[in-house]
N, C-alpha and C positions, 0 to 999 in steps of 0.2 A: 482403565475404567470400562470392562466390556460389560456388553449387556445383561444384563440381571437374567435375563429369560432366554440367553444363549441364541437368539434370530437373529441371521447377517439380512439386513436388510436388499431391497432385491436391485440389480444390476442394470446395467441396460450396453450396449456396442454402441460407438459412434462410429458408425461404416464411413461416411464421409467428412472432408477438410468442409469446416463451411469458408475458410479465405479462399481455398482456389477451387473447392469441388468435386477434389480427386480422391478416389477410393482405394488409392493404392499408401503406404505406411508398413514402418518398420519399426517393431518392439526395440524402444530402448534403455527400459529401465522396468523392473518391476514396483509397487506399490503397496504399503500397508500402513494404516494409522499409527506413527510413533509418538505423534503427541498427547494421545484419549487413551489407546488401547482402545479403540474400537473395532467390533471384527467387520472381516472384508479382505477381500487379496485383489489388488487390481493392476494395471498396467500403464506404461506412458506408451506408446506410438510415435512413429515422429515423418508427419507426412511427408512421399515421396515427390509429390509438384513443389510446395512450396516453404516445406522444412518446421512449419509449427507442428508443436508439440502438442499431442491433447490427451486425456486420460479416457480408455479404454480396455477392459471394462469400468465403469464408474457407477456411482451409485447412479437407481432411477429419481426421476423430479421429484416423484412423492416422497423420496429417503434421504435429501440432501439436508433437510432439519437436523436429522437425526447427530449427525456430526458437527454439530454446532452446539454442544451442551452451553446448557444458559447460564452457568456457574461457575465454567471452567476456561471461555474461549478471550482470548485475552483482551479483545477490542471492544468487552462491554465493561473495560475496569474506566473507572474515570481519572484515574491518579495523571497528576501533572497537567492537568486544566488549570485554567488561569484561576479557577476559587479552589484550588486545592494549594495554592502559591501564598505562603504569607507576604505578609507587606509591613512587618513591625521593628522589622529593624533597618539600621543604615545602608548595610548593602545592598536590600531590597529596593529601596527609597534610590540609591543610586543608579542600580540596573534599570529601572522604571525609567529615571531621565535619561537614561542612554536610549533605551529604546524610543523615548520620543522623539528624540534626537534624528536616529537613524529612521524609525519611518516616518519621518517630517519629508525627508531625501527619497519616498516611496509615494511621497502624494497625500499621507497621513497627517492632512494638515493637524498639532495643534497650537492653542493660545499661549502655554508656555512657553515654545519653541522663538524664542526672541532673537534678535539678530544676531548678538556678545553668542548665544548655540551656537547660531549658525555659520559662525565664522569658524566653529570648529568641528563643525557637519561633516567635511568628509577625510579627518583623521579618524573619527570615529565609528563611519563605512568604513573605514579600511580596517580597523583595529576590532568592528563586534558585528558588524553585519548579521553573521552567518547565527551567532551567540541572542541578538537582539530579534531576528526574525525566527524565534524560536528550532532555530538548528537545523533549518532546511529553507535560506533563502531562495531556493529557486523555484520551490512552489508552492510559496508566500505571495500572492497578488498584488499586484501593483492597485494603490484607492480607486475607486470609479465612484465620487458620489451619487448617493443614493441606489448604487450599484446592489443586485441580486446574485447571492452566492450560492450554488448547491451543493452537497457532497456528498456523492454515489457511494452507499456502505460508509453511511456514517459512522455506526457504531456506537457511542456511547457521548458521543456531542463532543472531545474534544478539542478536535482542528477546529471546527465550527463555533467553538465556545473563543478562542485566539480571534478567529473574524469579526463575531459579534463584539466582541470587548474595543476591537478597534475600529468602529463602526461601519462592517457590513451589514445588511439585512440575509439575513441566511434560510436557508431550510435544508434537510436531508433525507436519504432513502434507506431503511436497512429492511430488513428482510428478520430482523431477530425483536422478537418481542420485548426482552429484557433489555438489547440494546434501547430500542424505543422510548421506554421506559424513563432509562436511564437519563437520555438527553434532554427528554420534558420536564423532568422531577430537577434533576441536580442544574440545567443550566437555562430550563423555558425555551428551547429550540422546539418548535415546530419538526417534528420527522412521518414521514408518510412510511406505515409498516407495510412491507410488500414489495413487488420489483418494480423500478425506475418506469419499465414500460407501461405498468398502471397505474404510476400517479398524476394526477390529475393536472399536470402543467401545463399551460398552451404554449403553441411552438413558440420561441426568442421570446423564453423569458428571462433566461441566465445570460447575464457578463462575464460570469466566470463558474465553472464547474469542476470539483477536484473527484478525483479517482485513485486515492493511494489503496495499492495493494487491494484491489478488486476484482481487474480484468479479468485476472484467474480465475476467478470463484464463478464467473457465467459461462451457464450453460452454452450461449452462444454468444460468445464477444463481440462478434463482428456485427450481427443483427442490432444488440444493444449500443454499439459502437453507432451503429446510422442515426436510431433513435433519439441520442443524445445530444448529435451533432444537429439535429432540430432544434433541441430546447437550448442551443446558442442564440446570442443575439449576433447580425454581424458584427465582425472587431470583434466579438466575443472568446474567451479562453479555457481551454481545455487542458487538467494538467494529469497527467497518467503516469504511474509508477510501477514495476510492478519486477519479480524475479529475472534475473537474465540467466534462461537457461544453456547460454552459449560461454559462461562464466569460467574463468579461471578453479573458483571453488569447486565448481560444478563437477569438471574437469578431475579437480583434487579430491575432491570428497566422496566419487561416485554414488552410489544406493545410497551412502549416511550424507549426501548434501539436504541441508535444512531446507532447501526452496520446493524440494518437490511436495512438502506437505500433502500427501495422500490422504484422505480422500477430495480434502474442501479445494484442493486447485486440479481446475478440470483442465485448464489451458496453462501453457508454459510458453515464452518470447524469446526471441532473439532480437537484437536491434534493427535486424531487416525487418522480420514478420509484423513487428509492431506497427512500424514503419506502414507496411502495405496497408495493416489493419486499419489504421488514422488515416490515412488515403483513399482509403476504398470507401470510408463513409462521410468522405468529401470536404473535408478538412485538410488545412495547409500545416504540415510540419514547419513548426518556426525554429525548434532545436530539441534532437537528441542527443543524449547522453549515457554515460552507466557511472554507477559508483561505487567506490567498497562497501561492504556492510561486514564492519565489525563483530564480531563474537561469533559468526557461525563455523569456527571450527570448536569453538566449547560443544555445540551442538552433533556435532560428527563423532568427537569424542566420547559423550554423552550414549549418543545410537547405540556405537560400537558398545562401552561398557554394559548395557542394559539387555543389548541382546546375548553378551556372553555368561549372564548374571539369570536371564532370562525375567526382571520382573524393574520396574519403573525405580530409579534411583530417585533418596529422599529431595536431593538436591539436585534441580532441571535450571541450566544444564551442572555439569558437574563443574565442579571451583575449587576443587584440588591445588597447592601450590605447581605442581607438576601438571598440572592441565591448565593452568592459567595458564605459565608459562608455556607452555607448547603451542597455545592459541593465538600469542600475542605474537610468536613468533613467522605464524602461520598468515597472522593478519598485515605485519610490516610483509613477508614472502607476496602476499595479496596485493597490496599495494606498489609494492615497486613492478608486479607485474602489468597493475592497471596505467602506471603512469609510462609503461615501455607500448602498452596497448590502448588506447582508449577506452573500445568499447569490449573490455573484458572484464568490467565489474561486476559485482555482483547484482546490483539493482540497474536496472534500463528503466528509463524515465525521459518522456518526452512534455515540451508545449508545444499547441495547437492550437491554430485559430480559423475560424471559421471568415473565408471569405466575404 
């Protein structure tokens, strides 16, 4: 999708780390939009004090819109929101009581939840947990009545839309108009358009604040990182997600790995650097983590075919019986290596709590 009017929009150096300060970095990957076809050639870095990764050249602040097309960027689709989920038939009806079931055992008090449940409450943590707290229970919040939720790059409402249904009070921050949009019109979430650091929130107002898949995308994480650790309330929680670019995949898939997403991730993590980052803006690590993330050698696959073809394949990523296969094989290869290493996932993801 490049520019109709052929203008790479304009660039800017980030001569210094903002985690440790230092101006010294070493080129370790080059950069170009494979997901838009948008033009631009850019760089990763990989600083020499304290080893984060940041993108240099990158676009400047006024051009970072530009790569976010309103129609094409995949975080303002609304699909698989709790009103996009029918509820007409029995198995729906049944996964519904499980899940009450299960986040009864989260604090999610409710009235159906009767004792004859609850006698069978934690075969059924054991048995859907992961299934019931829509597929990433660990940063699924535990209830805090009457509790405020926020989430940094909301996007199109819906994590936020999973919170309000099981009674948070929420609001969120995105930066795209469409997303905005999106989250007001299809679910009534409150979203302030713009960056977290101009919305109008007084300090501890949030119990719980989520950040899937956003650290990247700021300009300065670490700044925004202090910023937010304000709008905690004490005991309050902070959950962060985001590429591990210290990843097995990483490793495997060199230029064609999916995480470096040129231009929109300006920063890339390790499980240390994150680590410092959550630290440095005075927050307590309660637990880090990494994880697999399935499908991104479809995506490697993908790169590779597209650039030797030279033009965007009809099907992203490609789904060939022969690139299934090769993916899945690539994704069990990924896995037995996260489980020989821990923190060699793909995704690094920590909670944090504010003092």
């Amino acid at each position: 999708m490049p520019d109709p009017n052929g203008v790479t929009p304009a660039l800017e150096i980030v001569a210094v780390c903002p985690l440790c300060g230092s101006g010294e970095a070493a080129r370790i990957a080059g950069g170009r939009d494979r997901v838009h076809g948008l033009p631009g050639q850019f760089g990763f870095v990989r600083c020499s004090g304290c080893s984060l990764v940041r993108l240099s050249p990158r676009p400047a602040p006024e051009a970072l819109g530009f790569y976010y097309p309103a129609h094409g960027y995949y975080s303002y689709s609304t699909a698989n929101s709790v009103e996009a989920i029918r509820h007409d038939r029995f198995r729906d009806r049944l996964r519904d009581a499980i899940r009450e079931i299960v986040l009864d055992a989260w604090g999610y008090r409710s009235p159906s939840v009767r004792s004859w449940r609850r006698a069978i409450q934690p075969l059924l943590v054991f048995l859907f947990e992961r299934k019931a707290l829509y597929g990433k229970p660990r940063r699924f919040p535990r209830f805090v009545p009457g509790g405020l939720a926020l989430d940094v790059g909301s996007g199109s409402g819906v994590y936020l839309s999973f919170l309000k249904k099981h009674g948070w009070n929420v609001q969120g921050v995105d930066i795209g108009a469409e997303a905005v949009r999106a989250a007001r019109e299809s679910f009534g979430i409150d979203v302030f358009e713009g960056n977290v650091e101009d919305a109008p929130f007084p300090p501890e107002s949030f119990d719980f604040i989520h950040m899937s898949h956003v650290i990247e995308h700021l300009p300065d994480p670490v700044a925004t990182l202090a910023h937010v650790a304000t709008l905690l309330r004490p005991g309050g929680t902070l959950y962060i997600e985001t590429p591990n670019v210290e990843s097995y995949g990483r490793r495997r898939c060199g230029e064609y790995w999916c995480g470096w997403d040129a231009p929109r991730h300006l920063f890339l993590f390790t499980p240390e650097t994150l680590r410092r980052s959550v630290e440095r803006a005075g927050l307590r690590v309660a637990k880090l983590w990494t994880e697999p993330w399935p499908g991104i050698y479809s995506w490697e696959h993908t790169y590779r075919l597209e650039e030797q073809r030279g033009a965007f394949l009809e099907e992203r990523p490609a789904a060939g019986q022969t690139a299934r296969f090769r993916s899945a094989a690539l994704d069990f290869l990924g896995a037995l290596h996260h489980r020989i290493d821990a923190l060699d996932g793909e995704i690094v993801a920590c909670r944090a709590e504010r003092p």
